[in-house]
Structures are given as C-alpha cells and as structure tokens.
gemmi code that builds the backbone of each chain (N, CA, C; Angstrom):
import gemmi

chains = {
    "A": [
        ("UNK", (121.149, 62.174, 173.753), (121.563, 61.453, 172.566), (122.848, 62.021, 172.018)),
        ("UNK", (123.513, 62.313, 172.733), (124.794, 63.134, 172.325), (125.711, 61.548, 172.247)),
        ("UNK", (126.662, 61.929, 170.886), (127.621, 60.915, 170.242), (128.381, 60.837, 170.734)),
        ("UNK", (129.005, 59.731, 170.739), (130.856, 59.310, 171.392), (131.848, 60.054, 170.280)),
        ("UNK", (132.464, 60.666, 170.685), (133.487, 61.498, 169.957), (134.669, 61.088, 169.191)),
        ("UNK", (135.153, 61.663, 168.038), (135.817, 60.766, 167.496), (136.407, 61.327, 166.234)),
        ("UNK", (137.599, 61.682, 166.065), (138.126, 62.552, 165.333), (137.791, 62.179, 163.666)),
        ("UNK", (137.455, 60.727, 163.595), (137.493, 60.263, 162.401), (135.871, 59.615, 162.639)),
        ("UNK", (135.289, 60.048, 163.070), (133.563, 59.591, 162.608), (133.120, 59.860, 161.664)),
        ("UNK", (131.488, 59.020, 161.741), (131.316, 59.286, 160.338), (130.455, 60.758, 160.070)),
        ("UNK", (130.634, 60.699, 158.483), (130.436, 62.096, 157.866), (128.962, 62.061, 157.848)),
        ("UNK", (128.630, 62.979, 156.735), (127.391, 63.084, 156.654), (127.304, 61.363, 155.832)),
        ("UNK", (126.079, 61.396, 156.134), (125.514, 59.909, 154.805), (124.437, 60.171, 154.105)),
        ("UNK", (124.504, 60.197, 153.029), (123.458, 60.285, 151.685), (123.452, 58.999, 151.001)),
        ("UNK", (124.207, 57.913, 151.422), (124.029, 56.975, 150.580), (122.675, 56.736, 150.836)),
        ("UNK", (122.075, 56.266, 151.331), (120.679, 55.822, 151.228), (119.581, 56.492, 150.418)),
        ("UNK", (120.012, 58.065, 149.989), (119.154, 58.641, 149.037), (118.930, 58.133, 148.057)),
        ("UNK", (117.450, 58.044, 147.465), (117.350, 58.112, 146.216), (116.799, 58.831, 145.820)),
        ("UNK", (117.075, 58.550, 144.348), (117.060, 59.823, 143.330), (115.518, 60.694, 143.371)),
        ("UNK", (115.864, 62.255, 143.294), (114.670, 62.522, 143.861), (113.658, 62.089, 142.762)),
        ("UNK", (112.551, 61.878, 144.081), (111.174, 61.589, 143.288), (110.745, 62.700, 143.069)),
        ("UNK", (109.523, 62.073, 142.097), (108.494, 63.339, 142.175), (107.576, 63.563, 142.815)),
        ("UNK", (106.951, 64.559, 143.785), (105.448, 64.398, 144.625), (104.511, 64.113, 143.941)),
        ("UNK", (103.778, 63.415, 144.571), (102.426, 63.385, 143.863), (101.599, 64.437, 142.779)),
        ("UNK", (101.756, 65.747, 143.350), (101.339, 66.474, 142.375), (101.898, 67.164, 141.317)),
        ("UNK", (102.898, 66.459, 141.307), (104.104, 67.153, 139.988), (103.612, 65.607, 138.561)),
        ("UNK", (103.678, 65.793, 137.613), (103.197, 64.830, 136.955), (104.498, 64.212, 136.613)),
        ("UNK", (104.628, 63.113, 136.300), (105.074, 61.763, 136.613), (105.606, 61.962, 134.855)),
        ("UNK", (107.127, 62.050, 134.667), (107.763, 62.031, 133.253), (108.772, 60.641, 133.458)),
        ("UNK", (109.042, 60.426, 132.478), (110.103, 59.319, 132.246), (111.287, 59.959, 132.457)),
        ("UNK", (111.739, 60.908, 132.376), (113.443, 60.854, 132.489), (113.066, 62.634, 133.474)),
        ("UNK", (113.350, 61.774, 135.027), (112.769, 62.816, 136.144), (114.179, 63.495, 136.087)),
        ("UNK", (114.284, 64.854, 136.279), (115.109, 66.090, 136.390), (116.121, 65.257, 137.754)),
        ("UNK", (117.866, 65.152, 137.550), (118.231, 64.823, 138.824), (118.829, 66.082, 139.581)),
        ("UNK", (118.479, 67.130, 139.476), (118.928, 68.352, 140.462), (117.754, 68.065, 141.623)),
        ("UNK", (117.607, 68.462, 142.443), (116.146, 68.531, 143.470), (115.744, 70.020, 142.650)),
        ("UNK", (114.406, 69.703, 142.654), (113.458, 71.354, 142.224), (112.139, 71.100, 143.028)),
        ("UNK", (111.645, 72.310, 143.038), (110.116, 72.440, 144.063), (109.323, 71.071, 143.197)),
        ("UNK", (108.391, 70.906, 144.378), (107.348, 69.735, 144.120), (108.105, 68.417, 144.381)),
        ("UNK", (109.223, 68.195, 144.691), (109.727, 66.999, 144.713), (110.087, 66.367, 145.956)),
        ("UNK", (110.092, 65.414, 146.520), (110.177, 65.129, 147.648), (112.213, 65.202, 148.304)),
        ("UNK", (112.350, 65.951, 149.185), (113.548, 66.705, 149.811), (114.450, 64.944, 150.226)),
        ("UNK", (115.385, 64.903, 149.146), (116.176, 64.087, 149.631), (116.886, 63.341, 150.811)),
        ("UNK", (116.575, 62.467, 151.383), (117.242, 62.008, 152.518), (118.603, 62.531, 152.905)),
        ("UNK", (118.603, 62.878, 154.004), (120.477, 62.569, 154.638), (120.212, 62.551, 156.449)),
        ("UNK", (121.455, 62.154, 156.771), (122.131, 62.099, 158.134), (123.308, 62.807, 158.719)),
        ("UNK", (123.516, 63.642, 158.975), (124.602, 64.497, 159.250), (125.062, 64.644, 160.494)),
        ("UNK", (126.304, 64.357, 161.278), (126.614, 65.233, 162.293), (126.243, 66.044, 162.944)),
        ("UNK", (125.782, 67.028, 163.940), (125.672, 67.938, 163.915), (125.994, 68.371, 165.629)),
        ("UNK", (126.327, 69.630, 165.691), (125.906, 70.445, 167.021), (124.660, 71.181, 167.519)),
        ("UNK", (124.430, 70.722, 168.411), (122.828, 71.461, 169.026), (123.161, 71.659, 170.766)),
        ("UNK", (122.698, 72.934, 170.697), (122.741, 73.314, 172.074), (123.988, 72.469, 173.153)),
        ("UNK", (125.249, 72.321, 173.154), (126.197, 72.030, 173.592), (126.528, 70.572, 173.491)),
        ("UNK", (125.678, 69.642, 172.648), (125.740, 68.413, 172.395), (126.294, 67.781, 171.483)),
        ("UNK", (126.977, 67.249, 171.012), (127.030, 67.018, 169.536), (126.365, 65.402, 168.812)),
        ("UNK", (125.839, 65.853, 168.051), (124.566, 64.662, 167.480), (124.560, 64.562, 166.280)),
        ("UNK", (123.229, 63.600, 165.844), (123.095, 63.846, 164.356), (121.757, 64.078, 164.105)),
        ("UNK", (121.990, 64.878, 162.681), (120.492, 64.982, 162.370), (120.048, 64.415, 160.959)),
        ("UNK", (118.665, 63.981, 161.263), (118.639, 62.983, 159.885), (117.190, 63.887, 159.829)),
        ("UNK", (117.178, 64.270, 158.081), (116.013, 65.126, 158.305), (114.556, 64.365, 157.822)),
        ("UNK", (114.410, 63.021, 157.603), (113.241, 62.366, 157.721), (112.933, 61.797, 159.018)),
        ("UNK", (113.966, 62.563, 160.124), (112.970, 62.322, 161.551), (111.931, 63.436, 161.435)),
        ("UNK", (112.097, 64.517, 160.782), (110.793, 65.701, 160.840), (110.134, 65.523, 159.739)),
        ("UNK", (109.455, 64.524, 159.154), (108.649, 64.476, 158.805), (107.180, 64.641, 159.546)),
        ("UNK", (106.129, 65.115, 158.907), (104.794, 65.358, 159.884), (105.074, 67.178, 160.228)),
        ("UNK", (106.628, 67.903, 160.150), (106.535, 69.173, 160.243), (107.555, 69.960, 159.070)),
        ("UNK", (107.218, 70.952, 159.379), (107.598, 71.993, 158.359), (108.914, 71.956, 158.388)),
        ("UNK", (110.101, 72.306, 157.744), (111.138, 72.470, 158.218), (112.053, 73.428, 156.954)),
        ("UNK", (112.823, 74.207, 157.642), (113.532, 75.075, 156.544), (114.817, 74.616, 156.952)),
        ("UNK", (115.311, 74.417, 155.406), (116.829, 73.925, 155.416), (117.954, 74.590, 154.805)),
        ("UNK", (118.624, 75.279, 155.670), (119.634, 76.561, 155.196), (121.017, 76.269, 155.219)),
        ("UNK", (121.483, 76.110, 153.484), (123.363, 76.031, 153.523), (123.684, 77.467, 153.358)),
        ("UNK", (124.993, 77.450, 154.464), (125.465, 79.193, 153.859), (126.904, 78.251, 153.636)),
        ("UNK", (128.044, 78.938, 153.621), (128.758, 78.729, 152.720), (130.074, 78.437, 154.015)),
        ("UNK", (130.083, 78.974, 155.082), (130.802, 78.761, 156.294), (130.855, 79.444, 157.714)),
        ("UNK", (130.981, 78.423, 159.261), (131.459, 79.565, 159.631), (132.487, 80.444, 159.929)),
        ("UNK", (132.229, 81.717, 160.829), (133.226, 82.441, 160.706), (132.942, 83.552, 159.405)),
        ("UNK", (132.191, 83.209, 158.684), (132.310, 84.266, 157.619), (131.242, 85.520, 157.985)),
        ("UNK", (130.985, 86.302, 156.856), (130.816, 87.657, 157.555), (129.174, 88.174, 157.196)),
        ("UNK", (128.509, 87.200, 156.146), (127.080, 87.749, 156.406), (126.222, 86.886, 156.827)),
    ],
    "B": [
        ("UNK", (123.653, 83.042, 159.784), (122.392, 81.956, 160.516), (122.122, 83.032, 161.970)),
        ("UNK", (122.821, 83.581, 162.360), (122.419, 84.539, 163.666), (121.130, 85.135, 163.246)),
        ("UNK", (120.826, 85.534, 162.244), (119.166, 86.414, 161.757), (118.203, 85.055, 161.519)),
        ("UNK", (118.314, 83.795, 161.759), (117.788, 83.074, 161.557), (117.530, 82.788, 163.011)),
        ("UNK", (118.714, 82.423, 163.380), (118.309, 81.506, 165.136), (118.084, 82.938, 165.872)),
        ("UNK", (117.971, 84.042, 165.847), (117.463, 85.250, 166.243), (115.581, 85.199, 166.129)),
        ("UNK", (115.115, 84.910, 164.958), (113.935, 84.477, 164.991), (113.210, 83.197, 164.845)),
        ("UNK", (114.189, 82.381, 165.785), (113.824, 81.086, 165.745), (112.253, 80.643, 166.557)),
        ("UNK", (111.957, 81.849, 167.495), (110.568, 81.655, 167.872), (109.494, 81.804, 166.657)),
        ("UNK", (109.643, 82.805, 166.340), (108.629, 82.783, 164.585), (108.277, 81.466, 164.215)),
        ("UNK", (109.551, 80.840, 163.845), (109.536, 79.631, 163.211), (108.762, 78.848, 163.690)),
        ("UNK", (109.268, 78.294, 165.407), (108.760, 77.454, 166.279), (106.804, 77.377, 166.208)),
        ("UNK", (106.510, 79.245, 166.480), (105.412, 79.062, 166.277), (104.690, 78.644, 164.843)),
        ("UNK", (105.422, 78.858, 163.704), (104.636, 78.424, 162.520), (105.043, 76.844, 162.820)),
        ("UNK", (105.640, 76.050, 163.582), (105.671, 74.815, 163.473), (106.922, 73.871, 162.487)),
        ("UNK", (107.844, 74.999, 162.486), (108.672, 74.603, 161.378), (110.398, 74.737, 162.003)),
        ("UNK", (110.865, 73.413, 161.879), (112.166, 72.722, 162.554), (113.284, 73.705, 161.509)),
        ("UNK", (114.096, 74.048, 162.420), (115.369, 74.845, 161.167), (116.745, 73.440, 161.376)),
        ("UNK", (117.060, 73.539, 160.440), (118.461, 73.185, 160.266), (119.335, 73.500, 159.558)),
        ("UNK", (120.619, 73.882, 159.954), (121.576, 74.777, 159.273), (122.406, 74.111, 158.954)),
        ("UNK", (123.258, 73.815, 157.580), (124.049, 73.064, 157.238), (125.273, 73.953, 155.948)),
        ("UNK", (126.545, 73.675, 156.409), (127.876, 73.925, 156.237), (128.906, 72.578, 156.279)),
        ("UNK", (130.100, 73.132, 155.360), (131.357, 71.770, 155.275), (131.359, 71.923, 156.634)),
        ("UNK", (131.413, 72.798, 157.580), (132.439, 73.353, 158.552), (132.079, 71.741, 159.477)),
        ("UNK", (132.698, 71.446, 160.372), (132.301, 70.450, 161.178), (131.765, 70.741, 162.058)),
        ("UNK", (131.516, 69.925, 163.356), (130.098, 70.374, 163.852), (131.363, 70.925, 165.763)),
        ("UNK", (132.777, 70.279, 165.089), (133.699, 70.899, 165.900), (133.731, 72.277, 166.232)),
        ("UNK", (133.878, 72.693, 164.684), (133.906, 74.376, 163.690), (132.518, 74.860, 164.637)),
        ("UNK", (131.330, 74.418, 164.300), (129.882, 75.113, 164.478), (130.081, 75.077, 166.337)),
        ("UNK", (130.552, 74.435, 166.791), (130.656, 74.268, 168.732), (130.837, 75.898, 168.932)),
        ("UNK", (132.216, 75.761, 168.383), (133.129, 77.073, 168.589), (132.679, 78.237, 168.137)),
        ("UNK", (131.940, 78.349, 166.784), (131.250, 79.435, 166.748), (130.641, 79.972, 166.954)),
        ("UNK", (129.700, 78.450, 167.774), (128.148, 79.234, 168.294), (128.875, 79.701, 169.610)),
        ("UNK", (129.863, 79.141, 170.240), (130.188, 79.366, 171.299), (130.624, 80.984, 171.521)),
        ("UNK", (131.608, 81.275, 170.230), (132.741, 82.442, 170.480), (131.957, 83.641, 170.173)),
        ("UNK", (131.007, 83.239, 169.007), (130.642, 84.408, 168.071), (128.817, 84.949, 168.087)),
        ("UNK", (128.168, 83.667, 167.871), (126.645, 83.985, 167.454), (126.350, 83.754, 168.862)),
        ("UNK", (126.327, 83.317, 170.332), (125.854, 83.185, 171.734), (126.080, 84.500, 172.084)),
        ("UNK", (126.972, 85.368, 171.200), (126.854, 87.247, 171.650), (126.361, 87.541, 170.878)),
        ("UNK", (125.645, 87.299, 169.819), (124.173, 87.492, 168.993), (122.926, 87.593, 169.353)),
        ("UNK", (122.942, 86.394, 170.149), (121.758, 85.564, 169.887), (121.702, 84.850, 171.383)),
        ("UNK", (120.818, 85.382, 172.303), (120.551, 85.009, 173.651), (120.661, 83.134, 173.554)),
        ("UNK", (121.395, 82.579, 174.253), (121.489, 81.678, 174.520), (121.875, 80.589, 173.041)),
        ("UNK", (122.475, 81.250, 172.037), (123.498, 80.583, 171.312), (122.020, 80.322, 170.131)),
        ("UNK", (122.912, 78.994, 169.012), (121.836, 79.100, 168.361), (121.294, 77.255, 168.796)),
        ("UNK", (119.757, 77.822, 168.922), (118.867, 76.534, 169.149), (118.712, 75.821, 168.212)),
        ("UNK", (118.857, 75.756, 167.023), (118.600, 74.478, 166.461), (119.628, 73.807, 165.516)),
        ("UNK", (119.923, 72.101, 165.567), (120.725, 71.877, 164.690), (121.834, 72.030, 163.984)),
        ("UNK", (123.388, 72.682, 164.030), (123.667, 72.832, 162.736), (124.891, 71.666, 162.090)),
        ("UNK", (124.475, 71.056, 161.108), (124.470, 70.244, 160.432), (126.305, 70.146, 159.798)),
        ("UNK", (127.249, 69.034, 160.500), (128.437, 69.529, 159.573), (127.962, 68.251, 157.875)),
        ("UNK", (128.599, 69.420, 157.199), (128.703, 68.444, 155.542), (130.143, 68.720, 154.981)),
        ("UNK", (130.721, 67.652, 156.109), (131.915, 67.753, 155.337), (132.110, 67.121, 154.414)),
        ("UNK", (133.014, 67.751, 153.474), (132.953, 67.358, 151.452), (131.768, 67.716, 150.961)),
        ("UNK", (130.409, 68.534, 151.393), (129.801, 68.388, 150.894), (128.584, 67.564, 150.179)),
        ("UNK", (128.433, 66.376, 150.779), (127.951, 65.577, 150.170), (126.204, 65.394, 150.399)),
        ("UNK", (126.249, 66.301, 151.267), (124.363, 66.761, 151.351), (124.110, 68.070, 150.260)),
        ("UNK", (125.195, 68.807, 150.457), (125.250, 70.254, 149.105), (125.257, 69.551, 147.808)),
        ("UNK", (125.973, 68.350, 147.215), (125.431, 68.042, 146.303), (123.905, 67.623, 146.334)),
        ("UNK", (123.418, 66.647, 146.991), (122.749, 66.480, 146.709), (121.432, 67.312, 146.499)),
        ("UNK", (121.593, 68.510, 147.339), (120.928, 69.717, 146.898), (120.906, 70.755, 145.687)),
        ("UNK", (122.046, 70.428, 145.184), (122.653, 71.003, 144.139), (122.930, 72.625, 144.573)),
        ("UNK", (123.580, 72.750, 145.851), (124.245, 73.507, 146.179), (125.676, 73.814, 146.210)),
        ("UNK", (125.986, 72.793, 146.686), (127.781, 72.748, 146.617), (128.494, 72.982, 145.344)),
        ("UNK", (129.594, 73.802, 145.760), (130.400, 74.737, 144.387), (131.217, 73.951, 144.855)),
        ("UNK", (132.127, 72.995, 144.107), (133.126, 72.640, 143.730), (134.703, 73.288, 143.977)),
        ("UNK", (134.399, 74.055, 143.235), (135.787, 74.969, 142.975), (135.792, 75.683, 143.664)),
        ("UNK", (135.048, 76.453, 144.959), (134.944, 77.011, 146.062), (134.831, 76.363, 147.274)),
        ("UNK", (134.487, 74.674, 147.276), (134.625, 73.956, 148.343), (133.858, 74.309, 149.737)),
        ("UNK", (132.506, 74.554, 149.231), (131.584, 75.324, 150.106), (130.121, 75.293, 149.763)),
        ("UNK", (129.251, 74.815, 150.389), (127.818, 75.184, 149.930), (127.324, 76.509, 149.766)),
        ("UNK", (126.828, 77.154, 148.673), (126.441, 78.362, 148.393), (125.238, 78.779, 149.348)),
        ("UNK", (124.764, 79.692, 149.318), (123.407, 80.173, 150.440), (122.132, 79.223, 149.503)),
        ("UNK", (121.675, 78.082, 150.157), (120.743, 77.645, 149.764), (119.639, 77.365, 150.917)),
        ("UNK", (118.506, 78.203, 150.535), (117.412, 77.229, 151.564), (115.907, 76.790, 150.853)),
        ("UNK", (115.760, 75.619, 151.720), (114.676, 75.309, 150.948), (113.442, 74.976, 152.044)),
        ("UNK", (112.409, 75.595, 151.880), (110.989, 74.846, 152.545), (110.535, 73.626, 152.106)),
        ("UNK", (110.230, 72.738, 153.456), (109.840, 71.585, 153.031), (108.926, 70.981, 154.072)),
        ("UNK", (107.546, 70.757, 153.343), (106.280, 70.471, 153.947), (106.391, 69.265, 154.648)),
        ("UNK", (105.366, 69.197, 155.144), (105.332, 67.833, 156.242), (105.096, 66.537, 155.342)),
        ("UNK", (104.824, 66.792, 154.705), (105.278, 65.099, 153.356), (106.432, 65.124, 152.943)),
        ("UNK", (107.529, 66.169, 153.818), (108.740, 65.758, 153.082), (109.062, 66.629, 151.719)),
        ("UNK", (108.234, 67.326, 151.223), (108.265, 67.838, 149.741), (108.820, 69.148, 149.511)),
        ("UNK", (109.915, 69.535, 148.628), (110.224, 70.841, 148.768), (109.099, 72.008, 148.511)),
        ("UNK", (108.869, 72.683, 148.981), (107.709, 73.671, 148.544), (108.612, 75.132, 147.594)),
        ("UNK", (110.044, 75.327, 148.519), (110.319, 76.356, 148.222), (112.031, 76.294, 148.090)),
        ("UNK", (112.263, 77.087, 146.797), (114.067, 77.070, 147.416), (114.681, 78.104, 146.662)),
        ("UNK", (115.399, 78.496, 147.072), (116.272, 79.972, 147.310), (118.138, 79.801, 146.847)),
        ("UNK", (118.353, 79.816, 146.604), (120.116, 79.887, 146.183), (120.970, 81.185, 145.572)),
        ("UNK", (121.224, 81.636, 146.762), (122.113, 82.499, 146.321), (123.677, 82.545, 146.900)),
        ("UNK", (124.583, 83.673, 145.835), (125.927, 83.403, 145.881), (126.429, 83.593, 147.314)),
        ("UNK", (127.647, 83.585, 147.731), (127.594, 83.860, 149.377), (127.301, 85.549, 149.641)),
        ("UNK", (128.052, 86.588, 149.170), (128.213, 88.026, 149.428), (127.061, 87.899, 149.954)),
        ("UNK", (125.521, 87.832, 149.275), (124.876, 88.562, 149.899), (123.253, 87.415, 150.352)),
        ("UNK", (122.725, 88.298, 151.787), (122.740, 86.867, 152.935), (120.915, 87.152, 152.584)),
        ("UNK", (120.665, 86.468, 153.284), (119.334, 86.156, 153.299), (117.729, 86.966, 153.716)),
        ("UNK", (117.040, 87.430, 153.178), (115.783, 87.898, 154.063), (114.947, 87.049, 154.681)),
        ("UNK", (115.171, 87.025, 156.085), (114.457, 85.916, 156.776), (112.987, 86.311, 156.913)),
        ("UNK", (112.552, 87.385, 156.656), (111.259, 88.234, 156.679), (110.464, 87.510, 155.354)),
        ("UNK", (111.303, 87.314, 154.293), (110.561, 86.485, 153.126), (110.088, 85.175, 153.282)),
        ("UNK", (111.247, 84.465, 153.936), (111.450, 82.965, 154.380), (109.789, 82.841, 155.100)),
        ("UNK", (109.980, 83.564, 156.099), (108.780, 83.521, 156.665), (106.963, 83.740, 156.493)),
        ("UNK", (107.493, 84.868, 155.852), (106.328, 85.095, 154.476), (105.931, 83.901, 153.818)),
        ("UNK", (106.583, 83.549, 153.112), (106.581, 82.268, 152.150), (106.217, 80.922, 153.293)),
        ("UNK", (106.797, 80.779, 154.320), (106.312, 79.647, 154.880), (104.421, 79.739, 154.999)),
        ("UNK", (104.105, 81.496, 155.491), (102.817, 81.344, 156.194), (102.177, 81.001, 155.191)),
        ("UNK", (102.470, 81.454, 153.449), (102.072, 81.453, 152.158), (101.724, 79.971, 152.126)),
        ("UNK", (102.507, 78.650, 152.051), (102.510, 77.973, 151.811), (101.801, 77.217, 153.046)),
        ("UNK", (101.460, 77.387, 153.936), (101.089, 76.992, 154.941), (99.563, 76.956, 154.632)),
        ("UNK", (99.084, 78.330, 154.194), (97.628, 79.042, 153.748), (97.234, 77.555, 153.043)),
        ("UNK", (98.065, 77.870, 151.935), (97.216, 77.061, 150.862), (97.249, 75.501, 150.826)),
        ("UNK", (98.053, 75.013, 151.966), (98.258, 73.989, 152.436), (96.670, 73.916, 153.154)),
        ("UNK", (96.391, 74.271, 154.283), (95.352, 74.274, 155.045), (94.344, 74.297, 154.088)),
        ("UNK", (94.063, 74.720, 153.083), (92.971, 75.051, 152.398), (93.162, 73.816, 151.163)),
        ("UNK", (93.736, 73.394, 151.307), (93.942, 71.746, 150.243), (94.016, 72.692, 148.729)),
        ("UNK", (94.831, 73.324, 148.664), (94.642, 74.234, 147.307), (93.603, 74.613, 147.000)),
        ("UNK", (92.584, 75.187, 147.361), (91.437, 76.172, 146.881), (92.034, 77.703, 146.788)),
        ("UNK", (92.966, 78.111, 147.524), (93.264, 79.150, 147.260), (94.518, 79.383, 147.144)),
        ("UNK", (95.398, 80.617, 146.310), (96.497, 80.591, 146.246), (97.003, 82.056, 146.758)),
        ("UNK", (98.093, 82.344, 146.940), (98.731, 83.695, 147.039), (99.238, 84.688, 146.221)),
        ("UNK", (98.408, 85.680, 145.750), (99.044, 86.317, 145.103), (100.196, 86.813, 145.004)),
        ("UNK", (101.139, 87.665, 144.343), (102.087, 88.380, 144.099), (102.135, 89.202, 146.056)),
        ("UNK", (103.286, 89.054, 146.417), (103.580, 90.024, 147.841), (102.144, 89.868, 149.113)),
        ("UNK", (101.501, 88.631, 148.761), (100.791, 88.639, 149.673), (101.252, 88.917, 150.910)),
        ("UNK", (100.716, 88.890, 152.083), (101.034, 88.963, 153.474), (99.753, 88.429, 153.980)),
        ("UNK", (99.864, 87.671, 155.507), (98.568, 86.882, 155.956), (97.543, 88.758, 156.017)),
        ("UNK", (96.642, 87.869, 156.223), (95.608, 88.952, 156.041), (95.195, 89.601, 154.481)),
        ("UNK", (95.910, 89.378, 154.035), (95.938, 90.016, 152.526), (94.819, 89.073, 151.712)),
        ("UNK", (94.540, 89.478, 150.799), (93.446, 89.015, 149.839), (94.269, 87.280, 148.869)),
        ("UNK", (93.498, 86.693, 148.391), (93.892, 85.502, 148.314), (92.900, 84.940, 147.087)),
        ("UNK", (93.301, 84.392, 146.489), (92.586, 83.686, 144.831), (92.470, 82.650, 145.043)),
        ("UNK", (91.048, 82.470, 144.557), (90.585, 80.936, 145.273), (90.149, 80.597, 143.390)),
        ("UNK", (91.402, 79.713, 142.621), (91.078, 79.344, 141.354), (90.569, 78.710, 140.693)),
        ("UNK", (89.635, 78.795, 139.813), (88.564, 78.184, 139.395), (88.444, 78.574, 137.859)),
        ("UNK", (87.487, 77.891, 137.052), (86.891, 78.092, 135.832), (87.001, 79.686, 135.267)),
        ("UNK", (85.793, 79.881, 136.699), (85.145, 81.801, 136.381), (86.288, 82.680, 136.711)),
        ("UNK", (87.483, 82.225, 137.137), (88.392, 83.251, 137.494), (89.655, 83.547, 136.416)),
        ("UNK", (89.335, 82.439, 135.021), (90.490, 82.514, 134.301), (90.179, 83.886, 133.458)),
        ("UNK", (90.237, 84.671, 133.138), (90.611, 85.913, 132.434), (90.028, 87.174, 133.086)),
        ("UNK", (89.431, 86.649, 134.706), (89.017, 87.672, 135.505), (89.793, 88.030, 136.836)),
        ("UNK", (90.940, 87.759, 136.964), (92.078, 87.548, 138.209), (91.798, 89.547, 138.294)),
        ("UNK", (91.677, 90.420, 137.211), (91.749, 91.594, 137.101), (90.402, 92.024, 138.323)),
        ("UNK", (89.668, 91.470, 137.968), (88.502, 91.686, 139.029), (88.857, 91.683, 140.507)),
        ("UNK", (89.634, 90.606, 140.630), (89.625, 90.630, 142.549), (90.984, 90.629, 142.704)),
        ("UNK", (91.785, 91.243, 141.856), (93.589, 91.250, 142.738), (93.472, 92.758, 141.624)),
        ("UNK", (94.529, 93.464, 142.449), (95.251, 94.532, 141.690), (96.526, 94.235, 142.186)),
        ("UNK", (97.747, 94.610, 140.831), (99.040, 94.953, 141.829), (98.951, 95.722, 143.052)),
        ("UNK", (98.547, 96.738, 143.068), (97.947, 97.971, 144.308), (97.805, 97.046, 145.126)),
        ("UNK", (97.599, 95.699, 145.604), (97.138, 94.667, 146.334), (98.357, 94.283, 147.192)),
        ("UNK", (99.508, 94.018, 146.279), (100.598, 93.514, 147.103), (101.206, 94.092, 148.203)),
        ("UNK", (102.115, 93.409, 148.835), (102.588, 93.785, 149.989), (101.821, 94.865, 151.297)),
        ("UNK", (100.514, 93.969, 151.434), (100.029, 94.774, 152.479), (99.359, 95.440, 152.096)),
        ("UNK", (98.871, 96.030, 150.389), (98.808, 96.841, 150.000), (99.541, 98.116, 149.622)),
        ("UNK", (100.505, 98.065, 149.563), (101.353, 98.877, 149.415), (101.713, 98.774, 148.620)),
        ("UNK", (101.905, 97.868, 147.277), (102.158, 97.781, 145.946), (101.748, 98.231, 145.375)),
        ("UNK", (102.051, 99.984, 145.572), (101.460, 101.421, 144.757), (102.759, 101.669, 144.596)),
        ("UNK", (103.136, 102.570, 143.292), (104.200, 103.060, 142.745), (104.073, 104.445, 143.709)),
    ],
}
model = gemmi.Model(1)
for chain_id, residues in chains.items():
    chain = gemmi.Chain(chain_id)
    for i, (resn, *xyz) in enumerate(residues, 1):
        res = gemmi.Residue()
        res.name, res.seqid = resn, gemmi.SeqId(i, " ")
        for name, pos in zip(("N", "CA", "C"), xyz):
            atom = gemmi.Atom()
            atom.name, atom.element = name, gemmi.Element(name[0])
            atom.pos, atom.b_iso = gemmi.Position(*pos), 0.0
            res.add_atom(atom)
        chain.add_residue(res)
    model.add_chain(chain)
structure = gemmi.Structure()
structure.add_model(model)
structure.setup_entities()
C-alpha cells in the first residue's frame, strides 16, 4: 500500500474530525471542553507517513479494536 | 522515538499499535530512520511515523506550539473504543520514560479487563496489590494499601 509520490501531496487531514466527544463514561455537559482530555474519544486524522521503507498513510481509526500509543516529539534530527 | 521503537516488542505484546508523529515529513522521517535511529535500533524503526506538516493533527491534540512551529512531546494512550485513557505533554528538553508508558498501559489494561472493579493504586506495578472500590472501602483504603505499597513495594522512604 505504499503511495505514488509527489512533492505536493496531500498533508495530514483532520477535516473530518469532530469536535471531541465525550466517552460514555465521562458525563455528558452542555458546553464540552474543546482541547482533547482523558475520557474522551481520540480525535480522528489521516497522515502521511513512513513505515519500514514504504511511504503510506496512517489513519488512526483503522486501529480501532487495539490499544495504541500516540507520540508527538517535536522533530527529527533532534537530540532526546 | 529510538527508546520507543527499541521496545516496540513490549508494546506488540501488550497489543498496542505505536505511532509517532512530527511536522517533519515523512521524506525527513525516511532519512532519519535511515541515517540515524537503524544504528539504534536493529532494523530501523517498525512502526508508523506520521508526517504533520503545519501541524494540524498537533492542534488538534492540543500539542502544537505555534511560535516554535513544532509539536511539543505529547503522548497519549488510547483504548480500543478509541478513547484517550492517558496523556502526557511535555516541553521538548526533556524526553520520555517509556518504562511509565508501559506501566500505565498494563494499568489501564488491568482495569479494563476487570470492567472497573478494580483500580490501581499510586506506583502500582502488575503483580502489585489493587483496590477493588466499593461502599465498605470508602474511609478504609488505609486498611488494604499503604504508601509502603507502591512501586513494587518499595515506596519506603
């Protein structure tokens, strides 16, 4: 599933997010917090990405059904 | 991310997908895994990493700094409904304990399996003692946890 290449493809996409909900077990307010915070269901996106010499995308409501940890650092090349 | 895709088997076995996400492009991430973290990290890094260029997944995490033009160290656990369980943000200098990450996944994993009957105390570790909360346990938590309890037990001064 590796992408056709393309200096000007597309970016990440978040348009399709909406605003986070709340999970079920967080109780249900009228004017829901718009930062993401625990209990809330992890916002949609689609991103670009590189994996093992391929370059693809990853959309992270294909892993739904598993666990998944989602880590921004800040760039690479940098030093920790 | 090298101390991450370094213990990317951990992960695998708790059942939990990593993905690493930066502005850098996924051009940027080729080359690095190529030049830099594949002399880290036996056979480069296995999972994912995610370009966000402009940022526009860091906002929506409420990670991305603006005026630094960079997503800050953010990670977050997120259960198989999709739901954040856990999240972490810190400035860049200083990097991550993946030893916690992991902790916290098995944590949340526990009390997942157990449909919330029980929770984790303070520095639990698997094997460690565990509060199963109820009525009879509200002003008696003193009875079956001590600090002395945490981390393995080792949460002795």
């Amino acid at each position: 599933m590796a992408e056709k290449l393309s200096c000007a493809g597309p970016g990440p996409d978040v348009k399709g997010a909406k605003a986070p909900e709340s999970a079920p077990m967080a109780e249900k307010r009228e004017a829901a917090p718009r930062c993401v915070t625990v209990a809330m269901k992890a916002p949609d996106f689609t991103a670009p990405a590189y994996l093992k010499g391929e370059f693809t995308r990853v959309t992270l409501s294909d892993h739904l059904g598993r666990w998944v940890a989602l880590c921004f650092y800040p760039g690479d090349f940098t030093f920790v | 991310m090298s101390a991450v895709a370094d213990r990317y088997a951990e992960f695998q076995e708790l059942g939990v997908d990593v993905i690493s996400v930066s502005v850098d492009s996924q051009f940027v991430h080729k080359i690095w895994n190529d030049t830099e973290l594949s002399k880290m990290v036996d056979g480069g890094v296995p999972f994912p990493m995610a370009a966000d260029t402009g940022g526009a997944v860091g906002t929506l995490y409420g990670v991305y700094n603006p005026s630094l033009g960079v997503n800050v160290r953010g990670r977050f656990i997120i259960d198989p409904d999709g739901v954040i369980q856990a999240m972490e943000v810190l400035t860049p200098p200083v990097g991550r304990n993946v030893d916690e990450t992991i902790r916290q996944i098995k944590a949340f994993q526990r009390v997942r399996e157990t449909e919330g009957k029980e929770a984790t105390p303070s520095g639990w570790q698997p094997g460690g003692k565990v509060l199963k909360p109820s009525a009879d346990l509200v002003g008696n938590v003193w009875k079956e946890w001590n600090p002395k309890d945490a981390y393995g037990g080792k949460g002795t001064k």
